[in-house]
C-alpha positions in Angstrom: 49.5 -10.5 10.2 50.3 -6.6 9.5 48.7 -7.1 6.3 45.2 -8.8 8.2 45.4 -5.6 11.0 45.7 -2.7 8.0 42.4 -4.7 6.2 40.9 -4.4 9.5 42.1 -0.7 9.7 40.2 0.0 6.4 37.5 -2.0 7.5 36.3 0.2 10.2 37.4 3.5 9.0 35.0 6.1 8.3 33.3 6.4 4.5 34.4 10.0 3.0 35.0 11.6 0.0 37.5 14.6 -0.7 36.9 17.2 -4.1 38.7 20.2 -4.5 38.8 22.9 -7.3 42.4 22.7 -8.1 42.0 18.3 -8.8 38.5 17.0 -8.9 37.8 14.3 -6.5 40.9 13.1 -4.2 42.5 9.5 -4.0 41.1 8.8 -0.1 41.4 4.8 -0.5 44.5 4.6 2.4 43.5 7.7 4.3 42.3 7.7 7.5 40.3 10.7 8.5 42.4 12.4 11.1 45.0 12.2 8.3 42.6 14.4 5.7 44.1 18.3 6.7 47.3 18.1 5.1 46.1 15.9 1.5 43.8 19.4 1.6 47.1 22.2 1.4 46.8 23.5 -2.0 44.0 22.2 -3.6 42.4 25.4 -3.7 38.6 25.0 -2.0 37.8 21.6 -0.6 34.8 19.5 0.2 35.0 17.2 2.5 32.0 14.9 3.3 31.7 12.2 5.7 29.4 10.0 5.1 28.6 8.7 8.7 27.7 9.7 12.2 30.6 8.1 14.6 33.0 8.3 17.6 36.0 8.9 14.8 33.8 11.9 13.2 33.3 13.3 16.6 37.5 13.0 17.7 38.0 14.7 13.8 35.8 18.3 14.4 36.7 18.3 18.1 40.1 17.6 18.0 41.7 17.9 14.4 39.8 20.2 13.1 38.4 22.6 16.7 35.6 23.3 16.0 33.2 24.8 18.9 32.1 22.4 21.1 28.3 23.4 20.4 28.7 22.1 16.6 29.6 19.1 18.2 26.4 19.2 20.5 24.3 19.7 17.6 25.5 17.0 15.4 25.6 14.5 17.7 22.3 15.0 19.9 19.0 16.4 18.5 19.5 18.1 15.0 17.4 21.4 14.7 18.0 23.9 11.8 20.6 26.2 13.0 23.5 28.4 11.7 25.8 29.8 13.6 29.0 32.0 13.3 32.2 31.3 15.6 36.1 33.2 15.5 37.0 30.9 12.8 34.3 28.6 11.3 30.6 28.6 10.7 28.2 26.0 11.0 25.0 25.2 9.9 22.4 22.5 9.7 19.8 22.0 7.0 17.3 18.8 6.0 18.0 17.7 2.3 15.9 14.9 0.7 17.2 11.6 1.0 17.3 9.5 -1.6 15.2 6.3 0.1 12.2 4.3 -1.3 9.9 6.5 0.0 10.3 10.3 0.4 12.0 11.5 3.3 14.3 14.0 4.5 17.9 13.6 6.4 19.8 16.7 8.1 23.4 17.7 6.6 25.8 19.5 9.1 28.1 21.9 7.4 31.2 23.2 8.9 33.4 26.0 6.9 36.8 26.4 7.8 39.0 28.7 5.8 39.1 27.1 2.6 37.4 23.7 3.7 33.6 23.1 3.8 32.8 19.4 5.8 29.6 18.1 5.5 28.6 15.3 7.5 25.5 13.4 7.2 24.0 9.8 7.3 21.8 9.2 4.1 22.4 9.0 0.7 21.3 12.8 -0.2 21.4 13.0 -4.1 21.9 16.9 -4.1 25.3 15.9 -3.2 26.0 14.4 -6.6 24.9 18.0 -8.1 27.2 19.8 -6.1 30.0 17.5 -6.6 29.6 18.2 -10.2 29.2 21.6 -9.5 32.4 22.1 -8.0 34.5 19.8 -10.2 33.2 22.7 -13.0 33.3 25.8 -10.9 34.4 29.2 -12.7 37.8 30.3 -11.9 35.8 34.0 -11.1 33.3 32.1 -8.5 36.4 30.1 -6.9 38.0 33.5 -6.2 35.1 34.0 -3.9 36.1 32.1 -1.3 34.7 29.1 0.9 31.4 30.5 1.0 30.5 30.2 -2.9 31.0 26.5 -2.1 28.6 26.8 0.9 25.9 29.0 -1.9 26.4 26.1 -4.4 25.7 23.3 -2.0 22.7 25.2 -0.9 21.5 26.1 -4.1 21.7 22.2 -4.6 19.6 21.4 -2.5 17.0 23.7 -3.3 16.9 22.7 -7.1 16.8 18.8 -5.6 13.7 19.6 -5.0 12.1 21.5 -8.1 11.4 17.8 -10.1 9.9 16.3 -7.2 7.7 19.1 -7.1 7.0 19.4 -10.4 5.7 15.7 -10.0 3.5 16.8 -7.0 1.8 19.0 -9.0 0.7 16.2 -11.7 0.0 14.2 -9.3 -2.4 16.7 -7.8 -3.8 17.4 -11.4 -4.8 13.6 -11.6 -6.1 13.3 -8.3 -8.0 16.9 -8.6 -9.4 15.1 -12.4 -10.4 11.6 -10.6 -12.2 13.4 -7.9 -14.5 15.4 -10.2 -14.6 12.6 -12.9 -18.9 10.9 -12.8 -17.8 8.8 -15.6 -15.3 6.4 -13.4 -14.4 5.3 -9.9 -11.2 5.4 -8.4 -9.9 3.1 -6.5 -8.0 4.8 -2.9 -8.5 8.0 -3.8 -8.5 9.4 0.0 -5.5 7.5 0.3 -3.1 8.5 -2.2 -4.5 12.2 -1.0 -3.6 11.7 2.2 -0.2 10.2 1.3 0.4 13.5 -0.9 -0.1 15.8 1.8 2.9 13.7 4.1 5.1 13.8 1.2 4.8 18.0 0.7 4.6 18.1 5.4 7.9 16.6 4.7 9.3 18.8 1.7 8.3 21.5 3.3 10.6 20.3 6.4 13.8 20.8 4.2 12.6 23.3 2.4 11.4 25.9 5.3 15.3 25.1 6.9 16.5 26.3 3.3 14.6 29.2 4.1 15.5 30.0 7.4 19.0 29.5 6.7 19.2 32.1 3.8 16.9 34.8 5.0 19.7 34.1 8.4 22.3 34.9 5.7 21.1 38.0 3.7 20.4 39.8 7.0 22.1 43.1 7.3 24.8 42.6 10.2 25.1 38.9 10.4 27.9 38.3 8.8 27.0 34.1 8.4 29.4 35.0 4.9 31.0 37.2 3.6 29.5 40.8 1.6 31.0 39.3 -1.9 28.5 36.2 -2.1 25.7 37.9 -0.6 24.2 38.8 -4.2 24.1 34.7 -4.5 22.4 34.4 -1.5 19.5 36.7 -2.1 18.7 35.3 -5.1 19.0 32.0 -3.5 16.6 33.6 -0.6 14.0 34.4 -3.0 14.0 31.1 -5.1 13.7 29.0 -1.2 10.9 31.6 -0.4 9.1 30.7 -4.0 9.3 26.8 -3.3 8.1 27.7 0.4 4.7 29.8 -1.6 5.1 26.5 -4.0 4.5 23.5 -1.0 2.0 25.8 1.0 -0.2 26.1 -2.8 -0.1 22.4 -3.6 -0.6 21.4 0.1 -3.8 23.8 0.1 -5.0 22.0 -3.3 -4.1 18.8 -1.9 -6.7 19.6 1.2 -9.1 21.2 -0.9 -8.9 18.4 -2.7 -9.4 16.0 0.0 -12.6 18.1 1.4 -14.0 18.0 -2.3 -13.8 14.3 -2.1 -15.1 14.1 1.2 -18.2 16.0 0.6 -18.7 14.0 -2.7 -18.8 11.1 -0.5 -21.2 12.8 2.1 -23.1 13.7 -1.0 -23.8 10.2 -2.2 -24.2 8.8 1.2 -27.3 11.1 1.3 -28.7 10.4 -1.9 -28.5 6.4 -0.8 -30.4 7.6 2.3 -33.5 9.7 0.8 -33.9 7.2 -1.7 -33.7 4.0 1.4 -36.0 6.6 3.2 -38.7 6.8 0.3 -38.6 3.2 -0.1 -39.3 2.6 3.4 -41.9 5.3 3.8 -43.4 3.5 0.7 -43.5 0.2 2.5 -45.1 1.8 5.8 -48.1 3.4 3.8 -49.1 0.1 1.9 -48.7 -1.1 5.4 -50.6 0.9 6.7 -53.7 0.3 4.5 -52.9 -3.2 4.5 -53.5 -3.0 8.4 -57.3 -2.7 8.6 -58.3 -4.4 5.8 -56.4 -7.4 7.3 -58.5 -6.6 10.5 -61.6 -7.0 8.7 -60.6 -9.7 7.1 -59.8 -11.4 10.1 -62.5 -10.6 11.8 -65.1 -11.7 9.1 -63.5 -14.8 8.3 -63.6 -16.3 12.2 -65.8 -19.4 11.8 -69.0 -18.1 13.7 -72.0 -18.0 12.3 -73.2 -15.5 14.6 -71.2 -12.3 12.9 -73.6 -9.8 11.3 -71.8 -10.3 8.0 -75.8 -9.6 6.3 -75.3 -5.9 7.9 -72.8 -5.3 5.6 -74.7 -6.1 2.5 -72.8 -10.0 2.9 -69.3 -10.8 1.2 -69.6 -7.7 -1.6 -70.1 -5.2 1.1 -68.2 -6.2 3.5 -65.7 -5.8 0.1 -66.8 -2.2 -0.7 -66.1 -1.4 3.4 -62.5 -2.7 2.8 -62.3 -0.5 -0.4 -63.5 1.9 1.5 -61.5 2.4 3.8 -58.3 1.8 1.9 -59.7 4.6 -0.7 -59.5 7.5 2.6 -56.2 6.3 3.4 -55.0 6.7 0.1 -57.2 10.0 -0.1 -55.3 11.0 3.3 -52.0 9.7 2.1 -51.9 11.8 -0.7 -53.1 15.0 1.0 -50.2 14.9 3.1 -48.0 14.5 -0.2 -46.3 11.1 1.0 -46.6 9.7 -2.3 -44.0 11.9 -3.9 -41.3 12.8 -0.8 -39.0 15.3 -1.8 -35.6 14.7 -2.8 -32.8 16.0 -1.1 
C-alpha cells in the first residue's frame, strides 16, 4: 500500500529538471519540488526549469521560494513581455519558439534568485536544449560572473533559436519571389504559401521583439535588471535581437511585396482575358449588325406575295447588289470607326 501511494506521489508530481555548473544535470527522479532548495547548496549556479503550469508551481515561488506576489500574477494570468527588478530577485518574461508541428511561439517566465535562475514554461522550447548544453560547458571566468551570465546565455539562446528558421524563411521567400516571376510554369497555391509565410515571420517577430524589449530594458543606464559585469554581454546581445528585429521586418516586407507582385500578375491576366472576350464580342456584334438588314430584306423579299415590287430592284440580282450594298457602308462605317482592330490593353 505505501509503495502504491509513493507511485501515486510521483505520478502527479511536477516535470522538472535541475543543472548546475559544479555537476551537470541533477538526479531529480524522487524529488518533489518544494524539496529542490537544499539539492541546490553548493552546486555553484543552478537552472532550475519546470516544465508545467500548476497549483504545486504556484505554492513553490510563492512560498518556498518568495517571490513577489506580481511574478506570481503574471505567470499565472495573462503573460505579457515584462521584466522587472524586486529586493532580492528579478523576473522576466519572454516568447521563445516552441518546438510544435507548426511554428509557434510559447512564453518562458524566468525568476533569478541569488545563484538560482527558475524557468517555468509549458511547451517543449528547443532553445532550452542549447542552453542546457551551454551551461553544462560554461567557462570557469563566465561562471564567476554570477546568476546573470546564466540569464545572458539563456537569452542568447533563444535568439540564435531563431537564426536557422530564418535563414529558411529567406529561401523560401527566394522560391516564392522565383515562382512569382517565372512565365515558363504555374504554381500551384502560390497566394497561399505567401500568406502562410507572412503568419509564420507575425509570429517570429512576437518572440523576437520581447527579446528586444527585454535587452534594450537591460543595457539602460540606471536599471540595474543585472548587474554592471555582464552588461558588455548584453549589448552585444541588444544589437544581435535588434539585427533579427531589421531581419523579420525585411523578409516580411518582401513577403508583401511579394504577395502584391502576385496579385497584380493576376489582375494583369484577368485583363488580358477580358480585352481579348471584349474583341471577340465586339467582333460578333458588327457581323451582327450587317447581318441585321440584310436579313430584313431578305425577309421581306421572300414573303409569298406576288404583289412586292421585286422588278423595282432590278429582280433577284438587284435586290442582291442592294444587300451588298448595304453590307459594303457598314463595313465602310465599321472600319472608319477602327472597330476592326480594337486596341489592346
Amino acid at each position: 500500500m505505501k509503495a502504491l501511494e509513493e507511485e501515486r506521489r510521483h505520478k502527479i508530481m511536477t516535470a522538472f529538471a535541475l543543472h548546475s555548473t559544479a555537476n551537470g544535470r541533477l538526479d531529480t527522479s524522487t524529488t518533489a519540488l518544494g524539496d529542490v532548495l537544499p539539492l541546490v547548496q553548493d552546486q555553484g549556479l543552478v537552472w532550475l526549469d519546470i516544465k508545467e503550469i500548476n497549483e504545486e508551481v504556484k505554492a513553490f515561488l510563492a512560498q518556498t521560494m518568495v517571490v513577489d506576489e506580481l511574478v506570481v500574477e503574471d505567470v499565472f494570468g495573462d503573460a505579457t513581455t515584462a521584466c522587472l527588478r524586486f529586493e532580492d530577485h528579478a523576473f522576466f518574461a519572454v516568447r521563445a519558439r516552441n518546438n510544435a508541428d507548426r511554428l509557434d511561439t510559447e512564453f518562458v517566465f524566468v525568476v533569478v534568485k541569488d545563484d538560482l535562475l527558475v524557468t517555468v514554461r509549458r511547451g517543449n522550447i528547443p532553445a532550452f536544449a542549447t542552453f542546457g548544453r551551454r551551461l553544462v560547458n560554461s567557462d570557469p571566468d563566465d561562471v564567476a560572473l554570477g546568476v546573470d551570465y546564466l540569464l545572458y546565455e539563456l537569452l542568447d539562446a533563444i535568439a540564435d533559436d531563431w537564426t536557422p528558421v530564418l535563414s529558411r524563411f529567406s529561401g523560401i521567400l527566394d522560391d516564392l519571389e522565383f515562382q512569382v516571376f517565372d512565365p515558363s510554369n504555374t504554381y500551384d497555391n502560390l497566394l497561399e504559401r505567401l500568406h502562410g509565410l507572412k503568419g509564420d515571420l507575425r509570429e517570429a517577430n512576437k518572440s523576437i521583439e520581447s527579446l528586444n524589449s527585454i535587452t534594450m530594458r537591460c543595457v539602460q543606464p540606471g536599471v540595474r535588471l543585472v548587474g554592471t559585469n555582464v552588461m558588455r554581454y548584453f549589448t552585444d546581445l541588444h544589437q544581435l535581437t535588434t539585427a533579427l528585429v531589421k531581419r523579420v521586418s525585411n523578409y516580411s516586407a518582401g513577403a508583401a511585396s511579394t504577395r502584391d507582385a502576385y496579385l497584380s500578375n493576376i489582375s494583369m491576366q484577368l485583363s488580358e482575358s477580358n480585352a481579348k472576350l471584349t474583341e471577340v464580342m465586339t467582333t460578333l456584334t458588327m457581323v451582327g449588325a450587317i447581318m441585321l438588314p440584310l436579313t430584313l430584306i431578305a425577309g421581306l423579299f421572300g414573303m409569298n406575295n406576288v404583289e412586292l415590287p421585286a422588278d423595282a430592284f432590278g429582280g433577284f440580282w438587284g435586290i442582291v447588289a442592294v444587300m451588298v450594298g448595304f453590307a459594303a457602308i457598314m463595313m465602310a462605317y465599321f472600319w472608319r470607326k477602327g472597330w476592326f482592330n480594337p486596341p489592346r490593353p
